[in-house]
Residue, then its C-alpha position, 0 to 999 in steps of 0.5 A: x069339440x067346441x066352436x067359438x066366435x067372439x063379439x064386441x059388446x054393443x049394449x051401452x050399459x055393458x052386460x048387467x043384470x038384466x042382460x045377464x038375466x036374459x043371457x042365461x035364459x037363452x043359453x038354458x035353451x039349448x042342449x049344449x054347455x056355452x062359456x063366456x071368455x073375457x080376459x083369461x076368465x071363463x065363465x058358465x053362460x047359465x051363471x047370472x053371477x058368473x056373466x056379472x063378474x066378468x065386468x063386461x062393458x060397453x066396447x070390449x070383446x067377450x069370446x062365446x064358446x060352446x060344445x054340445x049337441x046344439x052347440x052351433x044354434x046355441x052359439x048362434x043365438x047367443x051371438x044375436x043377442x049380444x049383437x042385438x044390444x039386448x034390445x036396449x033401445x026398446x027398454x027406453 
């Protein structure tokens, strides 16, 4: 069973490389595997590449799906951080 919420994205640069960078990060963390759903498209949360392809930009909404043992904290951070904007304001 998997759980989902969906979320607009914040950062004003979308989700690049260095937020997908830390998005897989995070997503590693966790004993659980966790998708990302934009438009139809379905993609690994532990795929740089993958999160890039989705051409997720500043104002659209992405769905965070994830299942597994750790599947509601992994969701929960995941979330945080997209609702965080990746801590853009502090990379100034």
């Amino acid at each position: 069973m998997s759980i989902e919420a969906t979320v607009i994205i914040r950062n004003k640069m979308g989700i690049h490389a260095r937020p997908a960078t830390e998005l897989v990060k995070l997503a590693r963390n966790f004993d659980a595997e966790v998708n990302l759903i934009k438009e139809g498209k379905t993609v690994s949360a532990s795929s740089v590449l993958g999160i890039m392809m989705l051409g997720s930009h500043c104002g659209e909404s992405i769905t965070v799906q994830a299942s597994g043992k750790d599947a509601e904290q992994a969701l929960t951070a995941i979330v945080s951080l997209l609702e965080t904007e990746f801590d853009q304001d502090s990379q100034s």
